[in-house]
DOZAFI-975146 format. One line per field, with one value per residue: residue number from 1; residue in one letter; x, y, z of N, C-alpha, C in turn. Coordinates in Angstrom, 2 decimals. Atoms other than C-alpha are relative to their C-alpha. Example, Ala and Ser with C-alpha at 12.3 -4.5 7.8 and 13.67 -1.06 7.14 Angstrom:
// DOZAFI-975146
resi [1 2]
resn [A S]
n_u [0.89 -0.82]
n_v [-1.19 -1.19]
n_w [0.00 -0.06]
ca_u [12.30 13.67]
ca_v [-4.50 -1.06]
ca_w [7.80 7.14]
c_u [0.90 -0.77]
c_v [1.20 1.09]
c_w [0.00 0.73]
END
This chain:
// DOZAFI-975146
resi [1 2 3 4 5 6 7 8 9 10 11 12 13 14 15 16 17 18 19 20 21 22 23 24 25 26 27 28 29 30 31 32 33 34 35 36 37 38 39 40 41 42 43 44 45 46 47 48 49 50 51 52 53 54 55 56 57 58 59 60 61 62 63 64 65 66 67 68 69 70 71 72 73 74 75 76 77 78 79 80 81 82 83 84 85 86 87 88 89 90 91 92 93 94 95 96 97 98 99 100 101 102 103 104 105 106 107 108 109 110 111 112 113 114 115 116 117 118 119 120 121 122 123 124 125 126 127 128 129 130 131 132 133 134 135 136 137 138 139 140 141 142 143 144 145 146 147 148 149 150 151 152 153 154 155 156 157 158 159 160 161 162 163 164 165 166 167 168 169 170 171 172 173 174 175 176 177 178 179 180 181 182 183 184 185 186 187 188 189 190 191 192 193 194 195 196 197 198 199 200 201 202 203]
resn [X X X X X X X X X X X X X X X X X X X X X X X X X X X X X X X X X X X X X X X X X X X X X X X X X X X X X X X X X X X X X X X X X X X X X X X X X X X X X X X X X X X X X X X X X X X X X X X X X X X X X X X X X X X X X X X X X X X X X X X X X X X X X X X X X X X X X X X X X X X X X X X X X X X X X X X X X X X X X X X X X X X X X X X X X X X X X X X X X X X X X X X X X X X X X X X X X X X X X X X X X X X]
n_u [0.13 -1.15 -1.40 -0.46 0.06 0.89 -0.97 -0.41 0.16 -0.66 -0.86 -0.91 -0.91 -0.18 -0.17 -1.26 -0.38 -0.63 -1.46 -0.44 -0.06 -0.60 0.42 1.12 0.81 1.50 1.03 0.57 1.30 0.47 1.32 1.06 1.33 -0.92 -1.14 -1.22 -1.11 -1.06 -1.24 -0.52 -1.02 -1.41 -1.01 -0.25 -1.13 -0.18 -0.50 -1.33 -1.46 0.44 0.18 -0.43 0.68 1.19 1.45 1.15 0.92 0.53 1.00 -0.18 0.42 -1.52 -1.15 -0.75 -0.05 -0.60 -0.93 -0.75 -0.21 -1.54 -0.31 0.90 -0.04 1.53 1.56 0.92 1.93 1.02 0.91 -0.99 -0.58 -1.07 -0.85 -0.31 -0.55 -0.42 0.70 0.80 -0.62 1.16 -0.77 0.07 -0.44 -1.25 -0.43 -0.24 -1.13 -1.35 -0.14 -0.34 0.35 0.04 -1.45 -0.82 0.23 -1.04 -0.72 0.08 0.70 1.18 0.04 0.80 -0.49 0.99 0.70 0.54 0.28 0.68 1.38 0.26 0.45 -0.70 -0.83 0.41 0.97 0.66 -0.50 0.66 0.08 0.49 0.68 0.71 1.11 0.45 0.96 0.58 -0.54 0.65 1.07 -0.09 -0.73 1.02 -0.01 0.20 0.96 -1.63 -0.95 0.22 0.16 1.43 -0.46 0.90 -0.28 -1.52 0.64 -0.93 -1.76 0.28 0.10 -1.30 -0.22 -1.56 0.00 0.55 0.63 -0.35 0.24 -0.92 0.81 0.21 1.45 0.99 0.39 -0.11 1.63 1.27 -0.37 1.62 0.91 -0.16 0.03 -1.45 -0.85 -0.99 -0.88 -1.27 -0.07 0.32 -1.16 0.00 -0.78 -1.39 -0.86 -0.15 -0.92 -0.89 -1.01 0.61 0.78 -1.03 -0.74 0.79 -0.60]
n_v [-0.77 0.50 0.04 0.78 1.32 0.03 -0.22 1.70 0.33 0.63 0.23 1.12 -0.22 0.14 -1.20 -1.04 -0.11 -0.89 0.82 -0.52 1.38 -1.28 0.45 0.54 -1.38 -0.20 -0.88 -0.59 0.05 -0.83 0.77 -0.19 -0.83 -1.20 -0.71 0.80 0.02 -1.62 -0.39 1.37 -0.27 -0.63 1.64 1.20 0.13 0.58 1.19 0.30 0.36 1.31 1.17 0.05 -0.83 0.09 -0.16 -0.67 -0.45 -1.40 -0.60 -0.75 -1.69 -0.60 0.36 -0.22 -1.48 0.94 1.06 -0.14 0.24 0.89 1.38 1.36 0.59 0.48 -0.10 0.36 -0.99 1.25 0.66 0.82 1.17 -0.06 0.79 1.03 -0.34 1.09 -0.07 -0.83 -0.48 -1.07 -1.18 -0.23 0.66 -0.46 -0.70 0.62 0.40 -1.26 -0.67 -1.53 -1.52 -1.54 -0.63 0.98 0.46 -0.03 -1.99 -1.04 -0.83 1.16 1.56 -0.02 -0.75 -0.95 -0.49 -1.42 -0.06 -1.61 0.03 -1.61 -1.02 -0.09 -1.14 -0.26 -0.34 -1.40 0.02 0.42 1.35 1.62 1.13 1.53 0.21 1.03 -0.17 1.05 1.37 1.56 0.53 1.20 0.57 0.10 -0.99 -1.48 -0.70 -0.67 -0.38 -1.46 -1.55 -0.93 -1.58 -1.09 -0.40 -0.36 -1.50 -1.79 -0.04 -0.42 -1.34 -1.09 -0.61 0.21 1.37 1.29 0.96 0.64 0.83 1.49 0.80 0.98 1.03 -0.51 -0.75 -1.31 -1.06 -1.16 -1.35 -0.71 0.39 -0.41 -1.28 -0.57 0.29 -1.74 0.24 1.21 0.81 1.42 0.79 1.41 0.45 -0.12 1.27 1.22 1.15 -0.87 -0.20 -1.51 -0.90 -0.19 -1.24 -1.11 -0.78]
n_w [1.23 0.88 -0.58 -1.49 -0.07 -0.62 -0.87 0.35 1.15 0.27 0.92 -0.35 -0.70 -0.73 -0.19 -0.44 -1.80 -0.23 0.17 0.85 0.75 0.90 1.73 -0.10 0.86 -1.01 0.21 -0.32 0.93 -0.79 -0.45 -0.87 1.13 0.72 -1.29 -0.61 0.94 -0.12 -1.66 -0.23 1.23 -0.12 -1.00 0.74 0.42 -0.65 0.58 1.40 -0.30 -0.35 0.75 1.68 0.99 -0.68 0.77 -0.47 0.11 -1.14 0.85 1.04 -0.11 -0.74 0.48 0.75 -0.55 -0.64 1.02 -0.24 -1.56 0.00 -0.68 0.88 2.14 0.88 -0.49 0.48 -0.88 -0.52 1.17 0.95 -0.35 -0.86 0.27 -1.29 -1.10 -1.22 -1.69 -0.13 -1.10 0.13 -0.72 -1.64 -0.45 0.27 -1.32 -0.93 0.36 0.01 -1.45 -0.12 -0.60 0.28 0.57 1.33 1.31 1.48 0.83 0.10 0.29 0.42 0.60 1.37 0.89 0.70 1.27 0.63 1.56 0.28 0.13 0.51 -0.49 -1.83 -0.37 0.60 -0.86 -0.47 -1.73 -1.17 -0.67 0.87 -0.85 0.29 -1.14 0.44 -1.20 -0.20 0.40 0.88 -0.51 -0.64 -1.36 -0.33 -0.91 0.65 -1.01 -0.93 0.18 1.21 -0.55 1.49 0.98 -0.55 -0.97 0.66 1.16 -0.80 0.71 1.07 -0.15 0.00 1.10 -0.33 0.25 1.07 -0.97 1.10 -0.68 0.30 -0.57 1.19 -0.91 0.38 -0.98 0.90 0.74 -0.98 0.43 0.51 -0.54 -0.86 0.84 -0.69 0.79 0.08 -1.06 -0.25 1.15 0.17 0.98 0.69 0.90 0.41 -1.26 0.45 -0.46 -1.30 0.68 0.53 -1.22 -0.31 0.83 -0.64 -1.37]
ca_u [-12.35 -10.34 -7.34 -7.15 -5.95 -7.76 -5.28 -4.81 -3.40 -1.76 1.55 3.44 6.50 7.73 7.47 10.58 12.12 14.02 17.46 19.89 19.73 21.75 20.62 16.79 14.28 11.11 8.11 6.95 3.18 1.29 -1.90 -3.34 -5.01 -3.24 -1.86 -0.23 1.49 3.00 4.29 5.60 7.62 10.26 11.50 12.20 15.52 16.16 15.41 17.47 20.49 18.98 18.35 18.92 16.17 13.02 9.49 6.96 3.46 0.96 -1.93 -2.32 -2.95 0.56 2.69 4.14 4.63 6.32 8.66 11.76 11.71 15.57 15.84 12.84 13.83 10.41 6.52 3.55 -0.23 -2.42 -3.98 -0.80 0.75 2.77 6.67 8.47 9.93 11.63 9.99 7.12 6.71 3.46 4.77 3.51 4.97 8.84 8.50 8.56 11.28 13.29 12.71 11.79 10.81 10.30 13.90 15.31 12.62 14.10 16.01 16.45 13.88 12.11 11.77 9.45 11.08 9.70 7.64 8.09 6.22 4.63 1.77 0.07 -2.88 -0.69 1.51 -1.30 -3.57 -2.70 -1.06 -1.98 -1.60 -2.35 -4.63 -5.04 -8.10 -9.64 -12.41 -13.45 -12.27 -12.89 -16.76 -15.85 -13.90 -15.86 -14.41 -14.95 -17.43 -14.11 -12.12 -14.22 -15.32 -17.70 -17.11 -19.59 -17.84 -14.42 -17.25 -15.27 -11.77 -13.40 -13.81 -10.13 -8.71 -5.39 -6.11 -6.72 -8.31 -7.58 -9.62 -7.45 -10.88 -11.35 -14.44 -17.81 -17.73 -16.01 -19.18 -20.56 -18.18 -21.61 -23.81 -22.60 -22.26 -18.23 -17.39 -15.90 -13.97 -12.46 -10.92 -11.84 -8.58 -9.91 -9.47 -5.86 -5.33 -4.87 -2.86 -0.58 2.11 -0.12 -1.48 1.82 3.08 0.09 1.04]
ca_v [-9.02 -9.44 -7.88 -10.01 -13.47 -15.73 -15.73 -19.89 -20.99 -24.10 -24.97 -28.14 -26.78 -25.89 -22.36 -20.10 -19.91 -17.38 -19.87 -19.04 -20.82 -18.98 -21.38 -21.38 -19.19 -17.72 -16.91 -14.10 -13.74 -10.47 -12.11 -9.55 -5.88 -2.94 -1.04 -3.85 -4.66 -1.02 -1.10 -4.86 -4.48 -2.84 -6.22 -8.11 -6.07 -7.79 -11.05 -11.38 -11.60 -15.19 -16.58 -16.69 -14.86 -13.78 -13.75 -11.29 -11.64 -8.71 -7.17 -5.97 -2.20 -2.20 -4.34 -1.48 1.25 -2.22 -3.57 -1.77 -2.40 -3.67 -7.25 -8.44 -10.27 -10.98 -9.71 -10.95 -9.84 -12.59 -13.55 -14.63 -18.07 -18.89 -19.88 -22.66 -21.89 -23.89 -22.23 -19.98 -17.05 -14.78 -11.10 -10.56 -13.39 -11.39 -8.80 -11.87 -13.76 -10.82 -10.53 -6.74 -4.20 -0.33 0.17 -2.51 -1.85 -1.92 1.65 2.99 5.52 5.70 1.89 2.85 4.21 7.49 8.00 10.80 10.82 14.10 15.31 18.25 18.84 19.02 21.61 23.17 23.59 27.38 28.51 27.76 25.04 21.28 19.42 15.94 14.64 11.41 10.84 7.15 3.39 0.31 -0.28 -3.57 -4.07 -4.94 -1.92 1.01 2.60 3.67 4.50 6.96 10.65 11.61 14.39 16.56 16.41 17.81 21.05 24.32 23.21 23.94 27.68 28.41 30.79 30.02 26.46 23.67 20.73 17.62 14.12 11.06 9.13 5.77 3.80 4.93 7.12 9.73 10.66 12.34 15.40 15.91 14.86 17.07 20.34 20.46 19.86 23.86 23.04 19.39 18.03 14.54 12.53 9.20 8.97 9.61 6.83 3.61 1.91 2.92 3.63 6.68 8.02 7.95 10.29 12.47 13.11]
ca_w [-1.21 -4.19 -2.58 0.07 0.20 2.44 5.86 5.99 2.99 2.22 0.45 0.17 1.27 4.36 6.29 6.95 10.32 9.52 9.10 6.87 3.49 0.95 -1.97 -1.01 -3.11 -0.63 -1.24 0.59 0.55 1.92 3.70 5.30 3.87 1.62 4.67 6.31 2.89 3.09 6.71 6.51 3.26 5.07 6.75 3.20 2.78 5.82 4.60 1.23 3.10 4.56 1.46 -2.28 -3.95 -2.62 -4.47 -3.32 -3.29 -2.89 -3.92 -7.81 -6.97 -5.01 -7.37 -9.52 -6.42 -4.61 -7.56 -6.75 -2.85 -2.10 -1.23 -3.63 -7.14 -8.37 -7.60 -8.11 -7.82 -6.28 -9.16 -10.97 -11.03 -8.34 -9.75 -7.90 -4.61 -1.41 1.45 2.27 4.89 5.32 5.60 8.94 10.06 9.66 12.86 15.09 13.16 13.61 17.44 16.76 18.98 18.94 18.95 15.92 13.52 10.15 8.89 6.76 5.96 3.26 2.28 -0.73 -3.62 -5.04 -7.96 -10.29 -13.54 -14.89 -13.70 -15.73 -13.23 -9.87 -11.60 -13.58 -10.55 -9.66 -6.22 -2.80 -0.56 -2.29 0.55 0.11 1.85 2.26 4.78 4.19 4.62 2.99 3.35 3.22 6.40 9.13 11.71 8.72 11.13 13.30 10.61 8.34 9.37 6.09 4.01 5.75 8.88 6.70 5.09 7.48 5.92 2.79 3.34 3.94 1.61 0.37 -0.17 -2.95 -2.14 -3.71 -2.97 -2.79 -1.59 -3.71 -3.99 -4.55 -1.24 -3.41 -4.97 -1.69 -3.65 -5.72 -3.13 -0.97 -3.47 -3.13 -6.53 -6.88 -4.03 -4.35 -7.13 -7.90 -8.59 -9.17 -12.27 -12.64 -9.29 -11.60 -8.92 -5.52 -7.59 -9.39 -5.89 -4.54 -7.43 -6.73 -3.25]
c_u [1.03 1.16 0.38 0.40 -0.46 1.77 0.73 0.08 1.32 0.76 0.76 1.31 0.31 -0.01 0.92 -0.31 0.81 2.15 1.01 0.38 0.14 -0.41 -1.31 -0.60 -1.33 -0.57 -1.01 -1.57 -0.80 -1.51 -1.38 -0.47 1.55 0.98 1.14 0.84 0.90 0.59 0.79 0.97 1.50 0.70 0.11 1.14 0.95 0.34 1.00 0.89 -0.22 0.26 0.35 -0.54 -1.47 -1.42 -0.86 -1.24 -0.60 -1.13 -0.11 0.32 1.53 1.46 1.02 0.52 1.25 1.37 1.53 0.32 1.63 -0.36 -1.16 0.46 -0.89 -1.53 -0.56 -0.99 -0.72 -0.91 0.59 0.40 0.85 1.48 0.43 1.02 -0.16 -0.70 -1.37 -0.08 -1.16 0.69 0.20 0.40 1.74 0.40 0.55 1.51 1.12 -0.15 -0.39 -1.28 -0.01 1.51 1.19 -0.77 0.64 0.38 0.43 -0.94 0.50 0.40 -0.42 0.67 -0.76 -0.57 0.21 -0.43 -1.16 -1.13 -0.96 -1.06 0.55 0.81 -0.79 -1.61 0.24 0.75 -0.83 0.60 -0.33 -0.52 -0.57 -0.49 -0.76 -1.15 -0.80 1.00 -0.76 -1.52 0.14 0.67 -1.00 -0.07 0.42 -0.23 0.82 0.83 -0.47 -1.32 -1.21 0.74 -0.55 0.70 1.33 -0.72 0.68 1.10 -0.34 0.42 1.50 0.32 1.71 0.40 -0.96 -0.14 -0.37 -0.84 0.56 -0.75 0.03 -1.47 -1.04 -0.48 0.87 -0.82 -0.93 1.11 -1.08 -0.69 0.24 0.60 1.68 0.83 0.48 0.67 0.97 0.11 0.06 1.08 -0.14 0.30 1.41 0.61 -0.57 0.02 0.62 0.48 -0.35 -0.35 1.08 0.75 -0.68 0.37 1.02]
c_v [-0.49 0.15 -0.43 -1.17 -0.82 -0.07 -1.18 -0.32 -1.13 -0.44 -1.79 -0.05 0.72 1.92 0.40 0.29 0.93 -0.58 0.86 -1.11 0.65 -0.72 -0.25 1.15 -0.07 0.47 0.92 0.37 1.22 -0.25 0.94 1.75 1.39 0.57 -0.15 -0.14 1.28 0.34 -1.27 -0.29 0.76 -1.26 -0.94 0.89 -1.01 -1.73 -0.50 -0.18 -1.31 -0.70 0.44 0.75 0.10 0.56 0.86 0.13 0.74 0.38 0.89 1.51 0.47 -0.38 1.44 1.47 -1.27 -0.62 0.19 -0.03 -1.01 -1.43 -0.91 -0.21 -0.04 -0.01 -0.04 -0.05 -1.81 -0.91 -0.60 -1.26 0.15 -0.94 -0.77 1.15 -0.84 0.12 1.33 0.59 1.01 1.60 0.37 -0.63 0.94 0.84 -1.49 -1.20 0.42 0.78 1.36 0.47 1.55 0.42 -0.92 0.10 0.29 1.75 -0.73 0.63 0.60 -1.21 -0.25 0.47 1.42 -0.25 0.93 -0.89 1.49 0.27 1.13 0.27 0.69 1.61 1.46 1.07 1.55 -0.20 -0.17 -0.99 -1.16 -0.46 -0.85 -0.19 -1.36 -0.10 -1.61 -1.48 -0.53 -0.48 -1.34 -1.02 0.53 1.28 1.15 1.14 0.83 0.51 1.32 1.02 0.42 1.27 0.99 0.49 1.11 1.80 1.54 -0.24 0.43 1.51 0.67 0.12 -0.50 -1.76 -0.53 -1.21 -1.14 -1.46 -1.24 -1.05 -1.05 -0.57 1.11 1.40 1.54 0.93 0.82 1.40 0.73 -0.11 1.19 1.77 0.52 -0.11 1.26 -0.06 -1.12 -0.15 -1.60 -1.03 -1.06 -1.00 -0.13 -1.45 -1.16 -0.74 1.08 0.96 2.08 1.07 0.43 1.28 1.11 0.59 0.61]
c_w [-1.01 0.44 1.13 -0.27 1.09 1.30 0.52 -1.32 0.12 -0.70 0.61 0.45 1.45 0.80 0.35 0.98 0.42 -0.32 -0.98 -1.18 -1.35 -1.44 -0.23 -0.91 1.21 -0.85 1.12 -0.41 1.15 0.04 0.91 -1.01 -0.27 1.07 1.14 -0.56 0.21 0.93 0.31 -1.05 0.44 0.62 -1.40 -0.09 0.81 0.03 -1.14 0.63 1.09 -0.89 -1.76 -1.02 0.83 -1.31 0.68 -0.60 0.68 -0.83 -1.23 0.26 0.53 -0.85 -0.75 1.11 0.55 -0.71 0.25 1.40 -0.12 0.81 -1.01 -1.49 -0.66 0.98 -0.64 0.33 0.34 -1.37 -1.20 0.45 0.83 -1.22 1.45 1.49 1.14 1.03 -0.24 1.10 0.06 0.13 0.93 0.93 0.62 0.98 1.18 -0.59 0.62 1.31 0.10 1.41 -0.47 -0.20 -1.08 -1.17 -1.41 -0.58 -1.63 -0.48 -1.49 -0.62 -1.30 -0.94 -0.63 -1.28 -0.34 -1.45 -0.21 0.64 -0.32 0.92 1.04 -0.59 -1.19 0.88 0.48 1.62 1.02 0.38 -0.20 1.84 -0.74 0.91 -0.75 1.26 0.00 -0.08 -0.50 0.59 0.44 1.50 1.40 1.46 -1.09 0.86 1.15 -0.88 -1.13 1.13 -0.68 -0.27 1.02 1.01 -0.11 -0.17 0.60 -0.30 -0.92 -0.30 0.39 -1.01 0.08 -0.73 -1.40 0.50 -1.23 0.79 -0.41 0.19 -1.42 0.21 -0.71 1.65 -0.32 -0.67 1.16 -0.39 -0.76 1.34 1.13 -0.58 -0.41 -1.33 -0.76 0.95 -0.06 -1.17 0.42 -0.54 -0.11 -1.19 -0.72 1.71 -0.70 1.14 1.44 -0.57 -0.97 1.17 0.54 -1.18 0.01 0.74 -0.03]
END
């Protein structure tokens, strides 16, 4: 898909071994899908103190939730020019660099930076309980079929009192909120999710 890059990709320079090379610039490059970028980003504070400056690429939708992550100097969405740089290093590559296991993976908690920026329906919406609900993956990935539920199967959460009900779903599998009569029940926040960076300030 667009936010993917393909998972072999060739550079003329050389891949990172992890060494230490305090005058090298990397380019970090996140090769595999949205959710990996977001759990693999915690191992570049890690790197910077290897090397000299580190570049991060990543998928558009994540660059501006991603920009302040500690250890990266400069990100860039897939679809921008690459600047120069000495070595290259896939993201996923960086657990095994870094020998990890269950008990070294990278601290500190959280890795992401927060978001605040206003948001008049969140504090406009009326008391109760805020549920965010999502019920589908990426049609395009080829084990979806395991990872989405359907709306329908969600319809007896509906009926508790007490609660607001908010859908963080993206995509065109958001529209089973008509299709499925629920639109006095969910709100539809698609259009206010530009980017991560907006969904993340939602939540």
């Amino acid at each position: 898909t667009s936010q993917m890059r393909p998972f072999r990709r060739s550079f003329t320079v050389s891949q990172w071994d992890g060494s230490f090379i305090p005058e090298a610039t990397l380019l970090i490059h996140a090769e595999q899908g949205l959710g990996d970028t977001l759990n693999f980003v915690r191992f570049i504070p890690r790197v910077s103190s290897r090397v000299g400056r580190v570049i991060f690429e990543c998928q558009r939708p994540l660059v501006r939730l991603l920009k302040n992550v500690k250890g990266i100097d400069q990100i860039i969405a897939y679809s921008d020019a690459l600047p120069k740089f000495d070595f290259h290093v896939p993201l996923l590559s960086l657990p095994g660099i870094f020998k990890t296991t269950p008990e070294n993976v990278p601290e500190p908690l959280p890795y992401i930076n927060e978001i605040q920026e206003p948001c008049e329906l969140m504090s406009e919406a009326g008391d109760g309980i805020k549920v965010g609900i999502v019920w589908a993956g990426n049609p395009a990935n080829p084990v979806n079929r395991f990872r989405t539920i359907g709306l329908s199967a969600l319809k007896e959460l509906f009926s508790v009192r007490g609660c607001l009900f908010f859908s963080l779903q993206c995509g065109e599998s958001a529209d089973k909120i008509l299709d499925e009569g629920l639109e006095d029940r969910i709100c539809d926040l698609r259009p206010l999710m530009d980017d991560f960076a907006a969904t993340a300030n939602l939540i």
